[in-house]
N, C-alpha and C positions, 0 to 999 in steps of 0.2 A: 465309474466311480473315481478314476484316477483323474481325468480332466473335469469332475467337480472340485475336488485336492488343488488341482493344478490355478484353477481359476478363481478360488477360493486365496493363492498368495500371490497371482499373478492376473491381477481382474484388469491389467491393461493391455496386456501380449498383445502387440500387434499393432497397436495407435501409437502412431507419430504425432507428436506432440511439441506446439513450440511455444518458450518459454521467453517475453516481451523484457523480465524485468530488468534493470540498472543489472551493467555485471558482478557488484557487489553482493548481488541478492538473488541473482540470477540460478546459483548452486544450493540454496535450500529449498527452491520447489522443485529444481531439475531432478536432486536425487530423488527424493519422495515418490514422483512419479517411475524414476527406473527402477526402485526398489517393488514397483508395483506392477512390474513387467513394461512402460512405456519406452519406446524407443525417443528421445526429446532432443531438439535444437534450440541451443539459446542465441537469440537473436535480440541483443539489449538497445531497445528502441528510443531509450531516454540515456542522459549522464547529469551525473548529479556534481554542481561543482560548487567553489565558493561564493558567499555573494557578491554583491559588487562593491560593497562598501563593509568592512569589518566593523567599522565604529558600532554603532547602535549596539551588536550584540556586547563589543567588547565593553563598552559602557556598562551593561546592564551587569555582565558579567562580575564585573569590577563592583558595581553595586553588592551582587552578592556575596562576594568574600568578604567586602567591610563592615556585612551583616553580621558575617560570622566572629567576626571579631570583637565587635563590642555587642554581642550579644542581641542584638535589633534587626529582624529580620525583615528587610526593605520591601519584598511583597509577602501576601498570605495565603500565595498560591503560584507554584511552577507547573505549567502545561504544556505538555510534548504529544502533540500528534503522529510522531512516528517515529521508526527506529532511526529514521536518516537524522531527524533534528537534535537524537540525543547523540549519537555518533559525531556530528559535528562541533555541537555543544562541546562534549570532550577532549577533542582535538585542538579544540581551542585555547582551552582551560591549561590544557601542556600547553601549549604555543607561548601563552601569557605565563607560563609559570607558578600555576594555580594546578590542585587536586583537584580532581574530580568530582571526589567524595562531598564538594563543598556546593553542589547540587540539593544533598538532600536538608542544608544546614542552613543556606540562604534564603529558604523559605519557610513559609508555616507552614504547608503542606504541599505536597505533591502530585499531580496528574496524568494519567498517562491516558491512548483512544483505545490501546486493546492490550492484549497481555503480552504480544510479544514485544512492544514499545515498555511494558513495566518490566519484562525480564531484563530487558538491556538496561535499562534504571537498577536495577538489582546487581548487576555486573558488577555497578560501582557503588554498593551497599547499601542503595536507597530502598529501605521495605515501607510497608504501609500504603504504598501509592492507590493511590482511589482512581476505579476502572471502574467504565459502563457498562450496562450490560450488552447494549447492542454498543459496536465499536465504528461510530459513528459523529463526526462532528459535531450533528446536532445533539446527541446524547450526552458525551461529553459537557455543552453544558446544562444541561436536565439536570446530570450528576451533580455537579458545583452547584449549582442550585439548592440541589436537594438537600446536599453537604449541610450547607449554610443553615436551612431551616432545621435538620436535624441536630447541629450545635446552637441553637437559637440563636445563630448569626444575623443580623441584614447583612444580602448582601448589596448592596448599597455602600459604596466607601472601600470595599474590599479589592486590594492592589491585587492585579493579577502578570506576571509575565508570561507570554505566548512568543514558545521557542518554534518557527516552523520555517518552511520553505517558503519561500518569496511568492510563490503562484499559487500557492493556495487559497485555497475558499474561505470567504471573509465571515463564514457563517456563524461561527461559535466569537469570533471577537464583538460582532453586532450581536447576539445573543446576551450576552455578559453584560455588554455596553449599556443594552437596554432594560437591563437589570439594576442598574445602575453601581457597574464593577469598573474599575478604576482600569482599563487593560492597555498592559504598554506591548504592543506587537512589534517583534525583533523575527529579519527576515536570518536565518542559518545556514541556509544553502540554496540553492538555485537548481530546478529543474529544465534541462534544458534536452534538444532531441539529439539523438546519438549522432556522430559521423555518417553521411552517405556513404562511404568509403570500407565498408564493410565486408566483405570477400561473403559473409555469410547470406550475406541480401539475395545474391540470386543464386543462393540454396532451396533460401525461404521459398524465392519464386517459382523456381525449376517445382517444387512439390505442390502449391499451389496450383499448378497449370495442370502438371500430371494429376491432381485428382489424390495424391499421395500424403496431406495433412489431412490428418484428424481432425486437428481441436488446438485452438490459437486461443493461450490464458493472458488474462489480462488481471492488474493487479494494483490498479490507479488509473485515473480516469487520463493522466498526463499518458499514460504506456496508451491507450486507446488513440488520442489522439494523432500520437506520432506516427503510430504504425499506418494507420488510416492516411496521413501526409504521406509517408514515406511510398506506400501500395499507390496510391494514385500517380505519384511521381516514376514507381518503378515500373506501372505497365504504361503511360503514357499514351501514345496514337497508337498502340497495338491493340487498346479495346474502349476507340473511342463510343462515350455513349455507356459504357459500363459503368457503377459506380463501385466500389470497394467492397461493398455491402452485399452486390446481386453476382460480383463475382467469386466472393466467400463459399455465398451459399451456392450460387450453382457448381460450383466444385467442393462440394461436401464437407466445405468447412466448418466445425461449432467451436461457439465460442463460448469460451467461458470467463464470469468476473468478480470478483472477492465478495463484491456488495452491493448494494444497489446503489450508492453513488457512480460506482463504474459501469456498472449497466446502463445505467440510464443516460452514460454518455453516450456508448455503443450505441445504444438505439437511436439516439439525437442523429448519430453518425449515422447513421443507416446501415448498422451490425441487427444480427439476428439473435438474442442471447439466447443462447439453450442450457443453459449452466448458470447458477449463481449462487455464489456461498453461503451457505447459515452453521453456523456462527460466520461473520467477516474476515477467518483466516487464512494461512496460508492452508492450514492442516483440515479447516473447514472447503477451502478449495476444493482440494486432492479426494479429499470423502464427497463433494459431490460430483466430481467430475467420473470416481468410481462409480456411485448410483445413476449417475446416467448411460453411461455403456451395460453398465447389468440392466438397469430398462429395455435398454436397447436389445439386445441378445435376447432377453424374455418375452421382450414381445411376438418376434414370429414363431417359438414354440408353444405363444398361447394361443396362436392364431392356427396352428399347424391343427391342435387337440380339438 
């Protein structure tokens, strides 16, 4: 009875577990999982920097404070794909000597991809913000879409700004576009891959080889790619003929990915998904990467009976 107790607030005791994301973000799935018994390495595969060019956004920016001013709100829609692009947003906003708050006021409404990109909008007092149900690009614009018809909008003519990372997926800007939405796309930051230079890298490794990772999370399709580069560059001629993919799995790697946009890069890659989130969160993560070790455990005492 005590180690059902036991496994019942600690259903990961024993998986090591390593954690890909930026190191900014890297500490709220890392806890999640040790709170749930995992031992975790964060090993941040990507860094997230400025872009290359400030103008556009600061432009746009500036468009929206002089909305707020004379009352004329320059688009009729702000759209943030992620926590990173509204974090940067912000930082800017100070930089130029602009509130924050003037996010929710330069526009007629508000969009966020999932709820933890609207909490962070809420930070800085913007309520209302309109979420999809699945947390997904293409959703996101279904959503606006939908918006439009359910205010008997066209959307046709309708100004949209799209705050995001410069590598992102052009999918929801041609979605809108060919809707016939008016979309001015400002890159906010830039995804780029972390430093080789990492003292953690042949930690990651040393546990790879021993057989001693569990379960390698991934949490954007940009964290798949890198690690994928990075792994192929860190075994080198020591396993020529392997690919990243057949060495995972044959040392007992699973992997896990927020959504099916990240998985389905993994598999492009030649990853193995045994994991993948519903809902697309971090917290939808963590609860399936729980149901798959309780799978796992249950299955050879159903086989045992």
């Amino acid at each position: 009875m005590m180690g059902a107790v036991e496994d019942q607030g600690q259903p990961l005791r024993g998986r090591t577990i390593l954690v890909t994301r930026a190191q900014e973000q890297a500490e709220a799935l890392s806890s999640r999982l040790q709170a749930l018994g995992a031992k975790t390495l964060c090993f941040p595969v990507i860094r997230l920097v400025p872009p290359d060019d400030w103008a556009p956004l600061d432009r746009a920016l500036q468009r929206l404070a002089a909305g707020r001013e004379n009352g004329h709100a320059p688009y009729d829609w702000l759209v943030f794909t992620s926590v990173n692009g509204v974090r940067f947003c912000v930082e800017r906003l100070r930089t130029l000597g602009l509130e924050p708050s003037l996010l929710g006021r330069g526009a007629a409404r508000v969009a966020a991809i999932g709820p933890a990109t609207a909490a962070a909008l809420a930070e800085y007092g913007l309520r209302g913000v309109l979420v999809p149900e699945e947390y997904v690009a293409e959703q996101v614009a279904a959503a606006l879409l939908a918006e439009c018809q359910r205010q008997g909008v066209a959307p046709a003519g309708q100004r949209v700004l799209l705050a995001r990372a410069a590598e992102a997926r052009r999918v929801l800007a041609e979605a809108l576009r060919q809707a016939g939405m008016l979309v001015e796309e400002v890159p906010a930051y830039r995804t780029l891959p972390a430093t080789g230079d990492d003292p953690r890298g042949q930690q990651v490794l040393a546990l790879i080889e021993a057989g001693r990772l569990s379960l390698a999370t991934f949490t954007s399709s940009s964290t798949v790619r890198s690690f994928v580069r990075w792994l192929e560059q860190a075994v080198g001629e020591q396993a020529a003929g392997t690919t990243p993919g057949t060495l995972l799995a044959r040392q007992g790697v699973a992997i896990a990915c927020i959504g099916p946009i990240t998985a389905a890069t993994a598999r492009a890659l030649g990853l193995q998904v045994a994991v993948e989130a519903q809902p697309f969160t971090i917290e939808g993560l963590v609860a399936a990467i729980v149901a798959y070790y309780r799978r796992q455990t249950q299955a050879p005492q159903e086989q045992a009976i």
